[in-house]
PALUMTI-539350 format. One record per residue: x, y, z of N, C-alpha, C, O in turn; residue in one letter. Coordinates in steps of 0.1 Angstrom, whole numbers, padded with zeros to 4 digits, always signed. Layout:
BEGIN
XYZXYZXYZXYZA...
***
This chain:
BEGIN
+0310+0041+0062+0314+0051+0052+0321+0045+0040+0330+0037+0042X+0315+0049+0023+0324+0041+0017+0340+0050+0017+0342+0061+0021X+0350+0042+0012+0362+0041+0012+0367+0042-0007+0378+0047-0011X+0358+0038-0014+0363+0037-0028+0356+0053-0035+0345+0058-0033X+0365+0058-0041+0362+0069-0042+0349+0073-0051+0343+0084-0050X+0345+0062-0060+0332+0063-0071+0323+0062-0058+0313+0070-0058X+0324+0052-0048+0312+0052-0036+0309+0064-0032+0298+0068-0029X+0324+0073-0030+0322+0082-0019+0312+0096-0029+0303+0103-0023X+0316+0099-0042+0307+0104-0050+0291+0101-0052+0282+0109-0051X+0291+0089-0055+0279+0083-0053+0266+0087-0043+0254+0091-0045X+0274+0083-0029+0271+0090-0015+0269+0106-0016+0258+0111-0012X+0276+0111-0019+0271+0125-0024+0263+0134-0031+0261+0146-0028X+0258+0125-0042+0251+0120-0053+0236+0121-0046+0229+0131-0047X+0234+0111-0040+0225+0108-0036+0219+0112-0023+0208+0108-0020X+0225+0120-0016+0222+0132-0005+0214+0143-0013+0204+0147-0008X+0219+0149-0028+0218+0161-0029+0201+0155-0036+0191+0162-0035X+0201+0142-0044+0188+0137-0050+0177+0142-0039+0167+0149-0041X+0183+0133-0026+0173+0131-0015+0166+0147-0015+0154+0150-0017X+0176+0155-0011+0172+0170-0006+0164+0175-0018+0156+0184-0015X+0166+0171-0031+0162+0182-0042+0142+0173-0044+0132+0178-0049X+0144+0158-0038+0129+0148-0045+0124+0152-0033+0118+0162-0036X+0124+0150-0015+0116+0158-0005+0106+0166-0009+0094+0162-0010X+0109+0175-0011+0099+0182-0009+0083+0178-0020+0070+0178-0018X+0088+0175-0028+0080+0168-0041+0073+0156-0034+0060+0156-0034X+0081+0146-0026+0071+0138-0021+0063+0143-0007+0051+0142-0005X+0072+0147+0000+0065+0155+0010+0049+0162+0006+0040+0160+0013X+0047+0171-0008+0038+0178-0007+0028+0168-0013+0016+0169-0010X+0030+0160-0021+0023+0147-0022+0017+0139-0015+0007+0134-0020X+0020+0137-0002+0018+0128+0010+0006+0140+0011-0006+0135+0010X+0008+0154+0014+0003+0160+0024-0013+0161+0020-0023+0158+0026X-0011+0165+0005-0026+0168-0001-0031+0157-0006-0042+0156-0012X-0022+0145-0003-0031+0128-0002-0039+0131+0012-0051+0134+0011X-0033+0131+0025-0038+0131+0038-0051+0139+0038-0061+0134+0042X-0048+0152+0033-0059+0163+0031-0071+0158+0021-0082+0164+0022X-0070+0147+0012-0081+0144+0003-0091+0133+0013-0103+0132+0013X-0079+0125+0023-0085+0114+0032-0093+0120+0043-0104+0116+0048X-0088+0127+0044-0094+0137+0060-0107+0142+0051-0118+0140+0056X-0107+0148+0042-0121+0151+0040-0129+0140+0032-0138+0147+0028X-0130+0127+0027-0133+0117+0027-0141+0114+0038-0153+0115+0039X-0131+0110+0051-0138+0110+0057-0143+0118+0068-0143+0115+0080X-0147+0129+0064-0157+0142+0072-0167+0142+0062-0176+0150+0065X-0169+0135+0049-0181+0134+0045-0180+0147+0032-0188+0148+0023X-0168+0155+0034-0171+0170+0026-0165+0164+0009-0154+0164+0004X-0178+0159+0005-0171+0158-0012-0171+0168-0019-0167+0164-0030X-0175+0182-0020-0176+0192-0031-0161+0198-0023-0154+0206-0030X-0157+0196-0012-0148+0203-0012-0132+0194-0013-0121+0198-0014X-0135+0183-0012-0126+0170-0017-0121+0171-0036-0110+0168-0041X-0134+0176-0042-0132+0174-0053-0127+0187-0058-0123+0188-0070X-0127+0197-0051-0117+0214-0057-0104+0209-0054-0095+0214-0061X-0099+0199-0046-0086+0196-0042-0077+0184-0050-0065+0182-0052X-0089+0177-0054-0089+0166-0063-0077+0173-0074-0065+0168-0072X-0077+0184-0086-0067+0187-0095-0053+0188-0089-0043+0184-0095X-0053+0192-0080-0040+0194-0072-0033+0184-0069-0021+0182-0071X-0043+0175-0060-0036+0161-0059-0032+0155-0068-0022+0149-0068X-0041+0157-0081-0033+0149-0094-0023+0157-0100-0016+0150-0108X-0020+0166-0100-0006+0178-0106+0007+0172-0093+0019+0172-0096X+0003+0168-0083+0014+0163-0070+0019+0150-0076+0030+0146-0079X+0005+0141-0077+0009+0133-0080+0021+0128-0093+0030+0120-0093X+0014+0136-0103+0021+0136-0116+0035+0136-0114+0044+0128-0116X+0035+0153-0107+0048+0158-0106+0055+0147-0102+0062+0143-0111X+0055+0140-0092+0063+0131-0081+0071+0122-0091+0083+0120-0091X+0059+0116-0101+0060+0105-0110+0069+0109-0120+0076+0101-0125X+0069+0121-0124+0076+0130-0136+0095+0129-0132+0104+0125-0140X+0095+0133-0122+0107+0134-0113+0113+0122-0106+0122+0121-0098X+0101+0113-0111+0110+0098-0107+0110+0097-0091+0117+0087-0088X+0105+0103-0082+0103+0100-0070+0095+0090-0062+0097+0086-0051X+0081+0082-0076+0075+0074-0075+0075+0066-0088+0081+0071-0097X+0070+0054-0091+0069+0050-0104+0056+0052-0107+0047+0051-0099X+0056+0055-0128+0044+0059-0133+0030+0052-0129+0019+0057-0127X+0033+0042-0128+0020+0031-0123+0016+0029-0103+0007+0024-0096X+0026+0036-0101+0022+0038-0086+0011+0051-0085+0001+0051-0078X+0019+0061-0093+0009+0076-0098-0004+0068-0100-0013+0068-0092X-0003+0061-0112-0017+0060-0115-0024+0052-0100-0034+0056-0095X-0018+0046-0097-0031+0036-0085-0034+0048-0074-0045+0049-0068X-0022+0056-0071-0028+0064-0061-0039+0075-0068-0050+0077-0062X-0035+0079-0077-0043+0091-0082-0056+0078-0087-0065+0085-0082X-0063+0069-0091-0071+0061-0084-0081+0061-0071-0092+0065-0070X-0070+0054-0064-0077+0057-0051-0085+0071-0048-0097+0072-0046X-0075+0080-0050-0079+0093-0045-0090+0097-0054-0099+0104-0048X-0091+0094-0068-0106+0097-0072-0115+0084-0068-0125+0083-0075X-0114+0077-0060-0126+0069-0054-0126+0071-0044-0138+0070-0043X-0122+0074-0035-0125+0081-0022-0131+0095-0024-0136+0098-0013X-0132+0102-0032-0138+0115-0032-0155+0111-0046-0164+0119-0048X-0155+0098-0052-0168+0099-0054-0173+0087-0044-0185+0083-0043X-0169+0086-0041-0176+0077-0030-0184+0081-0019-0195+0076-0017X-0179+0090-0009-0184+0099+0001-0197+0105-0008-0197+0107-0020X-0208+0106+0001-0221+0113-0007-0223+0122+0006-0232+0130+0007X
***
């Protein structure tokens, strides 16, 4: 536990970040998993209706500093080569 009082703020600080960026990366993760899972089931027309979403998650995450902008970009990457790749 910190003991100096700018720590113990700090600590507080960064509980309420944690609770407010969650959800933002959470829904991120989820509609990455969902782009993978249909990658690999082979379904690319329906990989690619989900494709905008994943990049608006992505963004968001990046926007709000939960990820860095160049991490956005490599994932949002990936995730469009995995959905033109599958035929």
């Amino acid at each position: 536990m910190p003991i100096i009082k700018s720590a113990i703020k700090a600590a507080r600080q960064n509980i309420k970040r944690h609770e407010v960026r969650r959800p933002v990366k959470t829904r991120m993760k989820t509609l990455m998993k969902q782009i993978v899972d249909l990658a690999k089931g082979g379904k690319k027309e329906e990989g690619m209706k989900l494709l905008p979403q994943v990049f608006k998650a992505i963004d968001m995450a990046a926007k709000k500093h939960v990820i860095h902008p160049k991490n956005a970009a490599r994932k949002k990457s990936l995730m469009n080569r995995l959905v033109a790749l599958k035929k």
